[in-house]
KOLLO-234214 format. One record per residue: residue number from 1; x, y, z of N, C-alpha, C in turn. Coordinates in steps of 0.05 Angstrom, whole numbers. Layout:
// residues N
{NUM,{X,Y,Z},{X,Y,Z},{X,Y,Z}},
...
END
This chain:
// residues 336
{1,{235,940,1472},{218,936,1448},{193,921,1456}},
{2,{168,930,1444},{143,922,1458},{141,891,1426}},
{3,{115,876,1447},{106,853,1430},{101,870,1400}},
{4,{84,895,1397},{81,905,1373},{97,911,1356}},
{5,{125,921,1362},{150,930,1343},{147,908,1324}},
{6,{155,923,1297},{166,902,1276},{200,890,1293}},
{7,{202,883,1288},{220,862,1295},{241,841,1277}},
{8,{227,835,1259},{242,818,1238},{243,827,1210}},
{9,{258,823,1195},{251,825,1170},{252,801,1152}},
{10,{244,795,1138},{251,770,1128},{252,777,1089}},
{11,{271,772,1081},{295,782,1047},{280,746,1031}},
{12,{276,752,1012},{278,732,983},{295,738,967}},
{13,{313,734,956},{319,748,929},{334,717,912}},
{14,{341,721,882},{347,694,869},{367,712,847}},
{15,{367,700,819},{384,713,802},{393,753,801}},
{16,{401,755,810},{412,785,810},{408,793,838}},
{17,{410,777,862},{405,789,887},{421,791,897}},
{18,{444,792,891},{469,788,912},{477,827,908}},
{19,{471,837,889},{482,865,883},{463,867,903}},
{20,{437,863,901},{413,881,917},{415,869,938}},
{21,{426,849,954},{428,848,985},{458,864,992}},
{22,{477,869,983},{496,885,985},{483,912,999}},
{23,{473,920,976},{457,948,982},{432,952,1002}},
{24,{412,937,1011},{400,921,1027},{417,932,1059}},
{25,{436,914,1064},{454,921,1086},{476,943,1078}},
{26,{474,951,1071},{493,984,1074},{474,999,1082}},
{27,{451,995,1076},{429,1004,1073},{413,1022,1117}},
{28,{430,1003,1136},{415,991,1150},{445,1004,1171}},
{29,{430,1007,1203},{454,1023,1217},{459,999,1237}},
{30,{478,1004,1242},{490,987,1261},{474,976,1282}},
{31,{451,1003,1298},{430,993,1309},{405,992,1305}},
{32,{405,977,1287},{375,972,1269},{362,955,1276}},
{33,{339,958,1304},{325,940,1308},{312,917,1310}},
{34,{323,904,1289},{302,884,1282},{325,861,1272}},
{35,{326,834,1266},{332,814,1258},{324,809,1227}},
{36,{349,806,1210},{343,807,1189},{345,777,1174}},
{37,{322,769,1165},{339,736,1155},{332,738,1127}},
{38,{354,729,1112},{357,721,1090},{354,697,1068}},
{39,{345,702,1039},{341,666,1035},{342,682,1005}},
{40,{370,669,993},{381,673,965},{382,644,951}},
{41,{366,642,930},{373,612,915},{403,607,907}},
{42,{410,587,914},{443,577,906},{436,546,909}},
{43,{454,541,891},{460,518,885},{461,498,915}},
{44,{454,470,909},{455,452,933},{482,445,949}},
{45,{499,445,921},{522,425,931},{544,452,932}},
{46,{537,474,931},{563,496,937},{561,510,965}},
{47,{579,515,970},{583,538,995},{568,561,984}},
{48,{559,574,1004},{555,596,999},{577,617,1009}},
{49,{576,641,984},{596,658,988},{580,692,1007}},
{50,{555,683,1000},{540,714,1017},{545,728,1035}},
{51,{551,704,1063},{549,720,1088},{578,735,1086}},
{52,{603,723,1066},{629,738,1070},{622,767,1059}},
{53,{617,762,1043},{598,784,1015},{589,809,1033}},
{54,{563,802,1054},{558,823,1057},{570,829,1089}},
{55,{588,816,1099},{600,825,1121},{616,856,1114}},
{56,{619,847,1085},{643,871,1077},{627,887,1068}},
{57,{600,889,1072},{593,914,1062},{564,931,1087}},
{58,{564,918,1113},{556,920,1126},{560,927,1163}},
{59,{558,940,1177},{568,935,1209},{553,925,1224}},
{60,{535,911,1212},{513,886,1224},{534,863,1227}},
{61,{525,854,1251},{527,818,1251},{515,806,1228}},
{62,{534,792,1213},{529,766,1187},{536,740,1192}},
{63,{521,719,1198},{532,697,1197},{508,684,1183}},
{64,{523,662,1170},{502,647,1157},{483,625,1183}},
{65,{460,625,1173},{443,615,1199},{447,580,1204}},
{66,{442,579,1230},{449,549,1247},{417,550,1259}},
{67,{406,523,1263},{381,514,1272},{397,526,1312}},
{68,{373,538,1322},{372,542,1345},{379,579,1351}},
{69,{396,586,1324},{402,622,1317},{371,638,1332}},
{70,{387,649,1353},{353,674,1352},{354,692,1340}},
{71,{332,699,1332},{325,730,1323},{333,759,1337}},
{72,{364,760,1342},{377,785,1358},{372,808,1334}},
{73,{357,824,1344},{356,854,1327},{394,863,1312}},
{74,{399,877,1304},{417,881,1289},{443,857,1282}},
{75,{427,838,1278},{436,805,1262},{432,805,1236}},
{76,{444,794,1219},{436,785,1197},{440,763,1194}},
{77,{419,737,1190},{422,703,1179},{420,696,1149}},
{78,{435,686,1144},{435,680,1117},{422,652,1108}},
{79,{400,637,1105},{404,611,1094},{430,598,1086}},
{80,{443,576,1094},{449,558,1078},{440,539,1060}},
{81,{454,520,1042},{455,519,1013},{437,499,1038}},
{82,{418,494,1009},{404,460,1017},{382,453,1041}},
{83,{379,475,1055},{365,480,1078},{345,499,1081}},
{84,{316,497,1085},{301,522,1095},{303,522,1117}},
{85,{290,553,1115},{304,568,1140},{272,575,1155}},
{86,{269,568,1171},{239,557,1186},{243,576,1210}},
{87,{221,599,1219},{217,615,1240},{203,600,1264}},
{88,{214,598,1293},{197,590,1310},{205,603,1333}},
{89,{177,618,1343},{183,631,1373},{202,656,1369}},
{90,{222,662,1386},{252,678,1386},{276,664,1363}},
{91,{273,643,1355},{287,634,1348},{288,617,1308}},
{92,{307,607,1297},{301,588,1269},{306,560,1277}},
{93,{301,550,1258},{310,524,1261},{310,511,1228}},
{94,{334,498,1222},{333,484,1185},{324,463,1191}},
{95,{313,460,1166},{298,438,1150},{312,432,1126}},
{96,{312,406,1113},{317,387,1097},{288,384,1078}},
{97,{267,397,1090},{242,389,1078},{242,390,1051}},
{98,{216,382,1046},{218,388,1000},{209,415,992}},
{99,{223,411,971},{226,436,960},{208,449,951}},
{100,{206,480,951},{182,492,944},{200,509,915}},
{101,{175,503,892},{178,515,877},{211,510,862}},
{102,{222,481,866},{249,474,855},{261,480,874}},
{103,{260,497,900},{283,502,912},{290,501,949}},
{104,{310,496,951},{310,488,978},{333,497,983}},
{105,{343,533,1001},{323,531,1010},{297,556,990}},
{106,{276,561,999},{249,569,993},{248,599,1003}},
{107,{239,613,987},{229,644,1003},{206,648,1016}},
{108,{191,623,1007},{165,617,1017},{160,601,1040}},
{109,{173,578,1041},{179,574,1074},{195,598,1093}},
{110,{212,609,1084},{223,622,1103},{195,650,1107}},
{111,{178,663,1088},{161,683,1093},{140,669,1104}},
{112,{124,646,1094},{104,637,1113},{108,625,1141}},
{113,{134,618,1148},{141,607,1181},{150,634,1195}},
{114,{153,652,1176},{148,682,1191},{116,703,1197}},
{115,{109,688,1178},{90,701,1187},{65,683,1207}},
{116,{67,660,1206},{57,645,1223},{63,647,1257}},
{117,{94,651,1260},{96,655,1285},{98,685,1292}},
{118,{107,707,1281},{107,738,1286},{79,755,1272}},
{119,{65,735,1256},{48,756,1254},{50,786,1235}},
{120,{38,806,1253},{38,832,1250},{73,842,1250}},
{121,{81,835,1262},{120,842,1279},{140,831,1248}},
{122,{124,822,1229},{140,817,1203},{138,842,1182}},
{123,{166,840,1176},{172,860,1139},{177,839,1121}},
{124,{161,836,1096},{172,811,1078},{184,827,1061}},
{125,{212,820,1040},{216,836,1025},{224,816,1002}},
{126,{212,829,973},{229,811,950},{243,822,936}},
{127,{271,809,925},{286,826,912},{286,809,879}},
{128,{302,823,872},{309,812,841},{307,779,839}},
{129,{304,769,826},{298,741,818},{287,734,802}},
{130,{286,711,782},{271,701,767},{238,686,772}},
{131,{222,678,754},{200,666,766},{190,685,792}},
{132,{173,665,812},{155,672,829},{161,657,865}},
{133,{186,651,866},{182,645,892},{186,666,910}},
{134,{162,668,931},{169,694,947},{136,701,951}},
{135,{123,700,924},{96,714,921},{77,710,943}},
{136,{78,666,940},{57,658,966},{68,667,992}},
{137,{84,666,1001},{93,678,1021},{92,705,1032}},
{138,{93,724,1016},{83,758,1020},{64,753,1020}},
{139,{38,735,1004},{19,742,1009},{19,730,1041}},
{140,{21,709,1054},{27,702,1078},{25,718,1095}},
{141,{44,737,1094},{52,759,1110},{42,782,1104}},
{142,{16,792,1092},{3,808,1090},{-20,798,1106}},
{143,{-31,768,1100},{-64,761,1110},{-50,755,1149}},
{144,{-33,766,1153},{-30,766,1179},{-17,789,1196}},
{145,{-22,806,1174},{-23,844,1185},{11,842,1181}},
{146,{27,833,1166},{57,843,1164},{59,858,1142}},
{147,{84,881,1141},{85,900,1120},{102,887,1091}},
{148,{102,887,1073},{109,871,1047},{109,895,1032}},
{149,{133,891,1018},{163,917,1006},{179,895,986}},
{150,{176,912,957},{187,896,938},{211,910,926}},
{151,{230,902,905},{249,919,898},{228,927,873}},
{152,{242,959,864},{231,975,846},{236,954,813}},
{153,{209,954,801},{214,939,782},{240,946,761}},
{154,{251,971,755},{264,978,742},{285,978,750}},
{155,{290,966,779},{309,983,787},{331,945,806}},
{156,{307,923,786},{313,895,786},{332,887,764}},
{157,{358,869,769},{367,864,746},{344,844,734}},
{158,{334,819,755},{311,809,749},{290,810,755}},
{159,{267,827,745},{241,834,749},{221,812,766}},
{160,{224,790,753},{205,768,750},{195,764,789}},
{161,{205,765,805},{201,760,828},{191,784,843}},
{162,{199,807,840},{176,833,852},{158,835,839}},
{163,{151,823,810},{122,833,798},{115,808,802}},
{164,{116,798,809},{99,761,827},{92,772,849}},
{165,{107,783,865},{95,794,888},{82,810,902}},
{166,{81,825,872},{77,859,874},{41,855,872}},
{167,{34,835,853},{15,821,825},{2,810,861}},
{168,{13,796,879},{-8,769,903},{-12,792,922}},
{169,{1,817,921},{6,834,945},{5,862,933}},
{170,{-28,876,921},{-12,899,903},{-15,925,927}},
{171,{-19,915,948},{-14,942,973},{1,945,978}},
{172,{31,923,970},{55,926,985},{73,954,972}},
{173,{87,962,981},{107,985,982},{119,978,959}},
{174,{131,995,942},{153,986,917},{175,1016,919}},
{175,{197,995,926},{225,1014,920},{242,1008,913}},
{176,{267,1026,903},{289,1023,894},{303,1014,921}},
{177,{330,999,906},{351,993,931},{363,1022,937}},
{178,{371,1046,927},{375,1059,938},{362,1073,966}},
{179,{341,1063,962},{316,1076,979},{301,1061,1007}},
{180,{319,1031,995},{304,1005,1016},{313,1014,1044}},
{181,{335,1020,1053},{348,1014,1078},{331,1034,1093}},
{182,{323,1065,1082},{303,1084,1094},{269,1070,1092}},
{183,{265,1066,1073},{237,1042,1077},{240,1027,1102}},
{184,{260,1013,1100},{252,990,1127},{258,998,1157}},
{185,{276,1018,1161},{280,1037,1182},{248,1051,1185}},
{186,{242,1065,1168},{215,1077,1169},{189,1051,1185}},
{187,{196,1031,1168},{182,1005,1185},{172,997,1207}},
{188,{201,998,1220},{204,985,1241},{202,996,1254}},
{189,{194,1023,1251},{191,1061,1278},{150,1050,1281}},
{190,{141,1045,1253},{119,1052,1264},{94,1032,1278}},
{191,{75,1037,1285},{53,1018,1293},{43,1003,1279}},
{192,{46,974,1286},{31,953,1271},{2,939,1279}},
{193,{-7,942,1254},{-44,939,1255},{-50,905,1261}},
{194,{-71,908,1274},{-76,870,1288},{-89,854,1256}},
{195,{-76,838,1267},{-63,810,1238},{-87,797,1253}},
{196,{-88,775,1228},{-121,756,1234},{-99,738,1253}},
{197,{-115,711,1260},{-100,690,1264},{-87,678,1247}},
{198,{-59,657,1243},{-57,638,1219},{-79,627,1222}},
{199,{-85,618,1195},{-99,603,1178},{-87,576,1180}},
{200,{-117,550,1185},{-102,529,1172},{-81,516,1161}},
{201,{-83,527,1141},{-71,525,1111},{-35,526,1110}},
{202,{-40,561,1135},{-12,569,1142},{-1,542,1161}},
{203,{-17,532,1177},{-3,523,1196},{4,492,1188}},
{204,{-10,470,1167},{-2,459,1159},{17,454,1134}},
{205,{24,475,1127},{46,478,1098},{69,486,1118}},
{206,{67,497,1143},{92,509,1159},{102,477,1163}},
{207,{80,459,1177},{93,429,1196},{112,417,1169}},
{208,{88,419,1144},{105,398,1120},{130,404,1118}},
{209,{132,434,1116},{159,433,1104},{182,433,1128}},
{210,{175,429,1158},{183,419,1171},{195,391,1184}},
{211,{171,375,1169},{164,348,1160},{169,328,1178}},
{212,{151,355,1201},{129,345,1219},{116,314,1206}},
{213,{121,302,1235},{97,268,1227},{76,277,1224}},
{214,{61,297,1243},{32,302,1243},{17,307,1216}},
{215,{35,324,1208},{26,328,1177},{34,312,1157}},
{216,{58,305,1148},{67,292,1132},{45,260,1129}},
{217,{44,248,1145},{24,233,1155},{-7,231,1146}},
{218,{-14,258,1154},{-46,263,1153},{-55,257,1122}},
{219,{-75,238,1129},{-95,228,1103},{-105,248,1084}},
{220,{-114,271,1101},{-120,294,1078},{-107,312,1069}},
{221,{-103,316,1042},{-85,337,1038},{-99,360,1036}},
{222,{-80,379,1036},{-99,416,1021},{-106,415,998}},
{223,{-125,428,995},{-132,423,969},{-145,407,956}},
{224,{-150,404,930},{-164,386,908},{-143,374,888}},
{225,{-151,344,885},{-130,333,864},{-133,352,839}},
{226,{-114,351,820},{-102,365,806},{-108,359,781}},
{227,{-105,332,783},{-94,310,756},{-66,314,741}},
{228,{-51,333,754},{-23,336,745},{-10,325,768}},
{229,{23,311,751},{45,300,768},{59,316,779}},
{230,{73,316,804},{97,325,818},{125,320,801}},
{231,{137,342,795},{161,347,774},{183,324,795}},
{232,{174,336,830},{202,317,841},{192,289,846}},
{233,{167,276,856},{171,255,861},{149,240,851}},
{234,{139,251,825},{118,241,811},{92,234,824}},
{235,{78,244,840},{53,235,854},{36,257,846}},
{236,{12,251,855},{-15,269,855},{-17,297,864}},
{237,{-3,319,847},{-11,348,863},{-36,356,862}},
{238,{-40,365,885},{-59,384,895},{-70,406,894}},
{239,{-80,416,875},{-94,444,875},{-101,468,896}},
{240,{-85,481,906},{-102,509,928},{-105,511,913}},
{241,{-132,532,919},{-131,569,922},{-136,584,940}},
{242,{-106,593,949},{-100,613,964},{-108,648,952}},
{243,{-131,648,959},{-141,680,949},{-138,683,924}},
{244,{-114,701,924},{-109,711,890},{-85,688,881}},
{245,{-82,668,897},{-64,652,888},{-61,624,879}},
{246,{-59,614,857},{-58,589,845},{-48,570,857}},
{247,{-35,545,873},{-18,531,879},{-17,515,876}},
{248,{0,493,881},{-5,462,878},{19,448,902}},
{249,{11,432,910},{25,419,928},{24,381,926}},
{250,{36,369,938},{36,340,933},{42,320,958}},
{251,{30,299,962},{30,292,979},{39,296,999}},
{252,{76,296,996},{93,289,1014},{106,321,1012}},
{253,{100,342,1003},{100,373,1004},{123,387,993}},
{254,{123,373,974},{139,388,950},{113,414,931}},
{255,{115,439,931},{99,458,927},{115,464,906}},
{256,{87,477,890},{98,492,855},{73,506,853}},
{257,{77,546,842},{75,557,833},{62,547,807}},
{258,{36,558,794},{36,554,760},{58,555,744}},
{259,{68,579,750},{90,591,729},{115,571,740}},
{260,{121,566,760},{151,548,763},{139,513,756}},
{261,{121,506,755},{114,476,752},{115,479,717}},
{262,{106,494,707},{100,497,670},{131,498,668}},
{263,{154,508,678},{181,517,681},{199,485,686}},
{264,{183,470,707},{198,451,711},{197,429,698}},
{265,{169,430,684},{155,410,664},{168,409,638}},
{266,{176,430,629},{187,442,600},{212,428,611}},
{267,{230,432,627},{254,423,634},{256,386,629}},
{268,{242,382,646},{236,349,651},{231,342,615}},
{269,{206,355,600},{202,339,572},{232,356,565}},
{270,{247,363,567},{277,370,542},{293,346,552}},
{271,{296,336,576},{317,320,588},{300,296,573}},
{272,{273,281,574},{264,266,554},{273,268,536}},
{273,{269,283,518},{272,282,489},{305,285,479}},
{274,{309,284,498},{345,290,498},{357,256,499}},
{275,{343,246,522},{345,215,530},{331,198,502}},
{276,{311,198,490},{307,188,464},{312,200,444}},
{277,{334,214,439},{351,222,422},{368,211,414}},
{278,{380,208,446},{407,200,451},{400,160,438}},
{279,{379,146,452},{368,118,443},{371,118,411}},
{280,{356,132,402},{363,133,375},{381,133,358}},
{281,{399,146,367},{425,153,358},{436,126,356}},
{282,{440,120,378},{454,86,388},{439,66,372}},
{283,{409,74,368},{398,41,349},{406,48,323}},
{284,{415,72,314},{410,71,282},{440,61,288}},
{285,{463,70,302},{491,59,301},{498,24,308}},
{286,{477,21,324},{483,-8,327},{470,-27,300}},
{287,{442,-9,293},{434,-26,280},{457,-23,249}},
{288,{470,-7,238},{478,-5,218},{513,-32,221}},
{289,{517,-25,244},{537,-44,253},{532,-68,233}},
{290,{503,-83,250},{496,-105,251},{495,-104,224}},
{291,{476,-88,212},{478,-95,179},{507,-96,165}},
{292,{533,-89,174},{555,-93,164},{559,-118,160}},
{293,{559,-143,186},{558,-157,197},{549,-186,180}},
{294,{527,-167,177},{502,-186,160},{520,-196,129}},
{295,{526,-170,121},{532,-180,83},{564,-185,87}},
{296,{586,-181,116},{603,-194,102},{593,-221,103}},
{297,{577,-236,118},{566,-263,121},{554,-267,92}},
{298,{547,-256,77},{531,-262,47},{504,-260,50}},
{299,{498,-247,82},{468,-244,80},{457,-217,78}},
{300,{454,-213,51},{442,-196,30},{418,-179,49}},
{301,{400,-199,45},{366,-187,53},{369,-169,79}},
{302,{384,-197,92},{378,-181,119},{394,-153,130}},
{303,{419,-148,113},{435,-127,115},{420,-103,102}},
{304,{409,-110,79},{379,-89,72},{359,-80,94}},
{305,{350,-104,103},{328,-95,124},{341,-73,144}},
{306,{358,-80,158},{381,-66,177},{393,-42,170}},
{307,{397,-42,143},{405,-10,144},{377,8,134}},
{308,{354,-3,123},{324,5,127},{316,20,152}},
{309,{320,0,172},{308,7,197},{335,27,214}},
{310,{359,15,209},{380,51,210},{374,74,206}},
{311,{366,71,180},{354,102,169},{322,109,175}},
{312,{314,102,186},{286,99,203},{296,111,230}},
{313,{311,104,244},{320,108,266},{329,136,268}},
{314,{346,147,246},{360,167,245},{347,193,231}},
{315,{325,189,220},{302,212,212},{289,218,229}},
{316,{285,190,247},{269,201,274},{285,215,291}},
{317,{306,213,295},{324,226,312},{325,262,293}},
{318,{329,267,274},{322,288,256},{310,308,269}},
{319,{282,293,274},{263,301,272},{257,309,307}},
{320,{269,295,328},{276,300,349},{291,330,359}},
{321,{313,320,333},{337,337,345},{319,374,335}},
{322,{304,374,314},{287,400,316},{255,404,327}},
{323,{250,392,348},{231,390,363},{240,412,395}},
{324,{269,394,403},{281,405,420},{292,433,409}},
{325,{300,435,385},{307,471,379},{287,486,386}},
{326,{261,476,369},{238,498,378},{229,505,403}},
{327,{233,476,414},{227,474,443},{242,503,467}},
{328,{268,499,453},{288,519,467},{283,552,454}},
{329,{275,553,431},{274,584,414},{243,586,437}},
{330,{225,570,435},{201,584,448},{205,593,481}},
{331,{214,578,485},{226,577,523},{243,604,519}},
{332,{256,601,496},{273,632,502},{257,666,497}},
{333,{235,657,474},{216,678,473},{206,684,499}},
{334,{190,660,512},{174,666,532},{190,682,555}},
{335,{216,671,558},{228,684,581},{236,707,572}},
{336,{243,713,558},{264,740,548},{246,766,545}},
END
């Protein structure tokens, strides 16, 4: 295999991806060129059940990926829970870094540390998922001559992640999963066109979420302050613009999407308003207590005042508790 072969492929997928990586690897022959790595959102604190998943539906090598795994052509790596999955040289290596876009691990570290080190020799692919992680990253792997292949929008249980990527990347390929495993075979047969160099930009968002001293460290960040907070650790995000792409990033390199920061923000004010709900609840109960308190003692006034400011307490809570309904009916319009 020459330096030019595609070589790798590198999979996103999130809510409804586990059918479409199934089909993905059935998809794909036993000697299928290229190294396939994978990166499915799951939860932090669970096992992942994938790599069993698609052992049984594939005659590829599946193992879920270990820091030091190389890139052997007919492999498949799976991320594990809690870790990105970081391309370097022949080989990956995990990270603990912060999270991009809520999640760790990221489709976007795993597509930009691919396309940083392979270049042209990358296939990015997005599958079904919610939101937009995946997008910065294809675009990644396009501004460096790699080929970028989405699942068919119709053909997504969840749309939301091929038309994010489809939207940063509209040259990329769009197919059904019936059709992927011949797409990416077709791929990896033909000649790949010379990719710019990484960019800057690429090469310092690769160290952060590596969390590299060099970067993590460095006085300047990317970008322009924001004047908006970091959903994870409350500091000053940062404004790109990456081409056709919006971003934000924060000191210490926790990254958010428009659409996933408006997503995580809405989350954060419900858990508020949930938390001074809950306050409320407890002062109008304590305070009504106290006014019990008050008049078996014979004190009149003040058992007045107290159940006054009870019922003060508990209209505001009222008035809370349908703040958060609308809050949830609109979140449900928007998404649905």
């Amino acid at each position: 295999m020459t330096d030019e072969s595609r070589d790798l492929i590198v999979v996103g997928a999130s809510a409804g991806g586990v059918e479409a990586l199934r089909s993905l690897v059935m998809g794909l022959p036993e000697d299928f060129p290229a190294c396939v790595v994978v990166v499915l959102h799951v939860p932090a604190n669970s096992p992942s059940a994938l790599p069993s998943i698609l052992r049984r539906a594939t005659n590829l090598s599946v193992k879920q990926a270990a820091s030091h795994d190389r890139l052997t052509p007919g492999t498949v790596l799976v991320a594990p829970p809690d870790h990105h999955v970081i391309v370097y040289d022949d080989s990956i290596t995990l990270s603990h870094g912060p999270r991009e876009n809520g999640h760790r691990p990221a489709v976007d570290v795993l597509f930009r540390s691919a396309a940083r080190t392979r270049g042209n020799r990358v296939v990015g692919v997005v599958l079904s998922g919610g939101l937009d992680d995946g997008a910065a990253g294809l675009l990644a792997i396009s501004q460096r001559g790699g080929a970028c292949v989405v699942q068919d929008f119709d053909d997504a249980l969840h749309d939301s992640m091929p038309r994010a990527a489809a939207t940063a990347v509209p040259e990329c390929l769009v197919a059904p999963m019936a059709k992927m495993g011949e797409v990416l075979q077709d791929l990896v047969k033909q000649p790949t066109p010379r990719g710019d160099d990484p960019p800057e930009l690429m090469e310092v968002e690769t160290a952060m979420a590596q969390m590299d001293p060099s970067a993590m460290h460095e006085d300047q960040r990317p970008g322009q302050p924001s004047g908006f907070a970091c959903p994870d650790c409350h500091g000053v995000l940062f404004e790109i613009d990456d081409g056709s792409l919006l971003r934000f990033r924060c000191r210490v390199g926790h990254a958010w999407s428009p659409e996933s920061l408006v997503v995580q923000q809405s989350t954060d004010l419900e858990s508020a308003l949930w938390m001074a709900l809950r306050n409320l609840e407890e002062k109008s109960a304590l305070t009504r207590r106290l006014a019990s308190r008050a008049l078996e003692r014979g004190h009149g006034l003040t058992s007045n005042y107290l159940v006054e400011e009870a019922d003060e307490a508990m209209r505001a809570a009222e008035l809370l508790r349908e703040l958060i309904q609308r809050l949830a009916e609109n979140q449900s319009q928007a998404t649905g």
